[in-house]
C-alpha positions as CSV (number, residue, x, y, z in Angstrom):
1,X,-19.5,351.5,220.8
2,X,-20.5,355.1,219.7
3,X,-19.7,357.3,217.1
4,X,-17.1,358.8,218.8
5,X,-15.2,356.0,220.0
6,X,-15.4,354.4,216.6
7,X,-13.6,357.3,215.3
8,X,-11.2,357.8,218.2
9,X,-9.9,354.4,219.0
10,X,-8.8,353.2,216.0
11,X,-7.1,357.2,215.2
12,X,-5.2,356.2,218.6
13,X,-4.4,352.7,218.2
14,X,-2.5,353.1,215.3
15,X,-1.1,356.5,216.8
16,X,0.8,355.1,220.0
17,X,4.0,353.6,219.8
18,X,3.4,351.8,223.5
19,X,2.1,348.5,221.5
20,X,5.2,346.8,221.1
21,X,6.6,347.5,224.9
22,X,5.2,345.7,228.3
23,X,4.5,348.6,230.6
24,X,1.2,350.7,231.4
25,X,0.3,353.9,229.3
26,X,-0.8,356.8,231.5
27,X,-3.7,358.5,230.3
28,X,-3.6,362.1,232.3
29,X,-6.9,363.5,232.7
30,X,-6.7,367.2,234.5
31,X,-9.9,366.9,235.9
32,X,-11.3,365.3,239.4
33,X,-12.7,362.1,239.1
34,X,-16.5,362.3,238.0
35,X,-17.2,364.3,235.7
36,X,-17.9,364.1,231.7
37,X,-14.1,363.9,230.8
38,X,-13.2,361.3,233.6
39,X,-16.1,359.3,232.7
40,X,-15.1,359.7,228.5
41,X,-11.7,359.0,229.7
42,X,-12.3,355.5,231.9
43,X,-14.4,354.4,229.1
44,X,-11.6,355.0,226.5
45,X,-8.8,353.2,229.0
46,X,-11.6,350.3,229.1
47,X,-11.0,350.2,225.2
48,X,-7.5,350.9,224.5
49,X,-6.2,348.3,227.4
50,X,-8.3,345.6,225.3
51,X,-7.6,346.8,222.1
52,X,-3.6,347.3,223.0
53,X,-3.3,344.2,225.5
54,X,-1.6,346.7,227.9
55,X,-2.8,348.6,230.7
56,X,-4.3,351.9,230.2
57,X,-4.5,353.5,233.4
58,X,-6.3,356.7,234.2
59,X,-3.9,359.5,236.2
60,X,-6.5,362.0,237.2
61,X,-4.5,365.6,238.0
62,X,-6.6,368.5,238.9
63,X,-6.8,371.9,239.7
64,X,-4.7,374.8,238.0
65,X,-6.7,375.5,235.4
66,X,-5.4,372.0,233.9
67,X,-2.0,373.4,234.4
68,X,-0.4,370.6,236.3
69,X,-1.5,367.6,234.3
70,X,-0.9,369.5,230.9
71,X,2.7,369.9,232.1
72,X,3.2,366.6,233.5
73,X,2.8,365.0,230.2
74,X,4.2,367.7,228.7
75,X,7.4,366.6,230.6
76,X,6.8,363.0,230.3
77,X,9.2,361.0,228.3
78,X,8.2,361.0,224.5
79,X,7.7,357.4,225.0
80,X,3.9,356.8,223.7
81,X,3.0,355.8,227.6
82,X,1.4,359.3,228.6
83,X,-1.6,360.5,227.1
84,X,-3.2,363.8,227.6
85,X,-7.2,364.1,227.4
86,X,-8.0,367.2,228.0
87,X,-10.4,370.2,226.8
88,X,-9.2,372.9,224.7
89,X,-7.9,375.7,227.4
90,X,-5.0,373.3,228.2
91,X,-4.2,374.6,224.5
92,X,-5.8,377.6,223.6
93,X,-6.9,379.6,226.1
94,X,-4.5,378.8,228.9
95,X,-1.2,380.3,226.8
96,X,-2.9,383.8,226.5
97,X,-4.5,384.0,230.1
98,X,-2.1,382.4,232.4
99,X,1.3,384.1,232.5
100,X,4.5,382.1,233.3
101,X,2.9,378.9,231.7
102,X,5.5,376.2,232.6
103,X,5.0,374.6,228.6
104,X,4.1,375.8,225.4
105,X,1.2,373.3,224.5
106,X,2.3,373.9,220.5
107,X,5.8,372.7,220.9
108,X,5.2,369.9,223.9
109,X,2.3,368.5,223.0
110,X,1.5,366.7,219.6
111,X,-2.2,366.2,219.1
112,X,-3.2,362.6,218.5
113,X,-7.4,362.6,217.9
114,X,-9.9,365.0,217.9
115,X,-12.9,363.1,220.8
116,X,-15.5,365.0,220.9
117,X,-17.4,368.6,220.9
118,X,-18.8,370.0,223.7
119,X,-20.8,373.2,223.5
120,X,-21.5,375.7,226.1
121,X,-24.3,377.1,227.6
122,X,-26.0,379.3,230.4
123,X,-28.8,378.0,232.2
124,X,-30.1,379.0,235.5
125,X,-33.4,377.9,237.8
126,X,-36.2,378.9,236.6
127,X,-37.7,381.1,239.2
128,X,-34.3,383.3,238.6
129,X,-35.9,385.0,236.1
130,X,-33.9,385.2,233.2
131,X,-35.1,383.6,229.9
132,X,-32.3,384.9,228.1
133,X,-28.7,386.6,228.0
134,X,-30.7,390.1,228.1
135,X,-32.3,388.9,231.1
136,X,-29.2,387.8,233.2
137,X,-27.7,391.2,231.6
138,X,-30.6,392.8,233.8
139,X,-30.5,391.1,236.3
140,X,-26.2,391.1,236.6
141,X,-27.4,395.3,236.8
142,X,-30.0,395.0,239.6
143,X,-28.3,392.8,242.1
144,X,-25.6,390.0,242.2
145,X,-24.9,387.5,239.9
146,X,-22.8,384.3,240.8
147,X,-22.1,381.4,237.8
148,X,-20.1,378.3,238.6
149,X,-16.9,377.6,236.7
150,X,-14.7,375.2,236.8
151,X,-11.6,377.5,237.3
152,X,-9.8,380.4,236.0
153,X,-9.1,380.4,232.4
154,X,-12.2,378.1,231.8
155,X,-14.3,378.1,229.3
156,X,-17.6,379.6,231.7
157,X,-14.7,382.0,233.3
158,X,-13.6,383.4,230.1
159,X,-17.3,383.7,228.8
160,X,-18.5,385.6,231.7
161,X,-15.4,387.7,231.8
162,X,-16.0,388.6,228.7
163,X,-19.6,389.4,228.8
164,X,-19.1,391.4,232.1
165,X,-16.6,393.5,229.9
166,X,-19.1,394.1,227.4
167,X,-21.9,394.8,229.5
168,X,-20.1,396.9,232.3
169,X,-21.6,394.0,234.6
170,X,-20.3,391.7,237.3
171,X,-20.8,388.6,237.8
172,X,-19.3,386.4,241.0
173,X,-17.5,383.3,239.9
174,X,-18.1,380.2,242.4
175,X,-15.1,377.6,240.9
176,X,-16.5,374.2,241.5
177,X,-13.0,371.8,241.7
178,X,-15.2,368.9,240.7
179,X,-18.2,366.5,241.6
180,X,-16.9,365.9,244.8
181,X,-17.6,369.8,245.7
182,X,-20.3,369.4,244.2
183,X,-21.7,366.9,245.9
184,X,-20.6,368.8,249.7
185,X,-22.5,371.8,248.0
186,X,-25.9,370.0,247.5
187,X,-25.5,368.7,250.6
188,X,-26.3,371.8,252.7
């Protein structure tokens, strides 16, 4: 086990109310099937169906921006059998950028453990040219620019947006929905 299921699982074992009751918990995940959270996510389910002696079963709900799966558990009944893992736009970003949000993360959502930290960062082929955010500055200014995102009100949307603003640049955003696209995109 590693240091961060250590500290998660027992935080959520002792969090969930489910124990006592026969039926599967729902673990949500608002992301495609594949990538880092999924993976994070199946592995946890592994753990927490052991650990419980109930089935943990992984819901994968893309798209939106993690929209839909935020507000299906946000809806869910307050039951301890759905679970939310998500990253932080579902609760920070996505109630400033995304008008008409169908939940207010603060007041439907009660945080249960703290995973893990992921940090960001820009990095492009290196026969682009840019060794730096001066360089893909120069570069946005001499010609087009695209970065992949994984959707509006992402993390890499939000940071681009943000730099274009600065800069007076533009950059073209190509929203990857998962590995699956991903994978078609390699492909050609």
């Amino acid at each position: 086990m590693n240091a961060i299921s250590r500290r998660a699982l027992p935080a959520i074992t002792l969090a969930t109310p489910a124990l006592a009751q026969s039926r599967p918990t729902r673990l949500v995940i608002p992301f495609p099937p594949g990538g880092g959270l999924d993976a994070l996510g199946r592995a946890l389910a592994e753990r927490l169906t052991a650990a419980w002696g109930q089935p943990v079963v992984v819901d994968n709900r893309p798209g939106g921006s993690t929209v839909p799966g935020t507000d299906a558990v946000a809806k869910a009944a307050a039951d301890g059998h759905t679970l939310l893992m998500t990253a932080d736009n579902s609760i920070t970003s996505n109630p400033l950028v995304i008008p008409g949000l169908p939940h207010d993360p603060l007041r439907d959502l009660a945080p249960v453990t703290f995973l893990l930290e992921v940090h960001q960062m820009v990095v492009a082929n290196a026969r682009f040219g840019a060794r730096d955010m001066a360089g893909l500055v120069a570069a946005a200014r001499s010609g087009r620019v695209t970065y992949g995102s994984y959707g509006q009100a992402s993390q890499p949307h939000l940071l681009f947006g943000a730099l274009a603003a600065q800069e007076r640049v533009e950059f073209t955003e190509v929203p990857y929905r998962g590995l699956r696209c991903w994978r078609q995109s390699r492909a050609k």
